[in-house]
Backbone as CSV, one residue per row, in Angstrom:
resi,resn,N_x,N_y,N_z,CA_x,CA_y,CA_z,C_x,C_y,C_z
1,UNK,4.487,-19.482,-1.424,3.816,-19.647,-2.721,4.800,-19.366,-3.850
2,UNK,5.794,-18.494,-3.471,6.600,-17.765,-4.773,7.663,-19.116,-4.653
3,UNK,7.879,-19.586,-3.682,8.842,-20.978,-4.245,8.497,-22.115,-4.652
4,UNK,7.352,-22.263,-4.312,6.642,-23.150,-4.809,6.312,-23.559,-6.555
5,UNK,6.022,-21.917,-6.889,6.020,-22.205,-8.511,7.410,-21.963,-9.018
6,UNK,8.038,-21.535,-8.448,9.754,-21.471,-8.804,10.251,-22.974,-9.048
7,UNK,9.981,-23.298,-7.983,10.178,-24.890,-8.006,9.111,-25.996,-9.004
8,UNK,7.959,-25.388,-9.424,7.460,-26.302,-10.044,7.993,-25.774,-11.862
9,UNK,7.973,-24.499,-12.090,8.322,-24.345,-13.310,9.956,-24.999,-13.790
10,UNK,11.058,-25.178,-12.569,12.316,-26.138,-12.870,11.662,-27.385,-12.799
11,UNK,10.719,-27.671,-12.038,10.591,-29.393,-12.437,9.622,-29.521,-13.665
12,UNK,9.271,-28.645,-14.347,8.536,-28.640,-15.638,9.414,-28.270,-16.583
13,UNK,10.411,-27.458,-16.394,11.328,-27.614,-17.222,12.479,-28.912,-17.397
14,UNK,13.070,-29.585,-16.123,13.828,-30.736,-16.175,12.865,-31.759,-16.932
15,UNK,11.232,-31.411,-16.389,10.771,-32.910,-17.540,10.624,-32.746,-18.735
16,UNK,10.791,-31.022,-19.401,10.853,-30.968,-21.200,12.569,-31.585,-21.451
17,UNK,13.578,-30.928,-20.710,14.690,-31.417,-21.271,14.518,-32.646,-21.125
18,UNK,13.780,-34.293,-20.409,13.943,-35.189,-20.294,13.133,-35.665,-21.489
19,UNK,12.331,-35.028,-22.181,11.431,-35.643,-23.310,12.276,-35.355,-24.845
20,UNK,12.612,-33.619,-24.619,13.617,-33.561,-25.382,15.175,-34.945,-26.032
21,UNK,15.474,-34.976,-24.560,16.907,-35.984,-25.188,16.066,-37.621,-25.069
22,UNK,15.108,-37.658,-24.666,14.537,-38.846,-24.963,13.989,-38.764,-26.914
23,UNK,13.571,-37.815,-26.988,12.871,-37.885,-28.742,14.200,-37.829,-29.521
24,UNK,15.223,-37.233,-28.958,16.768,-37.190,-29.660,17.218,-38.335,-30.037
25,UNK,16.847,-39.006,-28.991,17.465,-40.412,-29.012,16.941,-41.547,-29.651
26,UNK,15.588,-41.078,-30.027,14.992,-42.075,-30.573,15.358,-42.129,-32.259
């Protein structure tokens, strides 16, 4: 369970940095 949200809070974070340099870019 403890890697599980380990692992979901980095893939919730890789998809803010992906919205991030996406709104950058716009």
């Amino acid at each position: 369970a403890a890697k599980k949200g380990i692992a979901s809070v980095q893939s919730n974070a890789a998809g803010a940095t992906i919205v991030d340099l996406t709104e950058a870019a716009t």
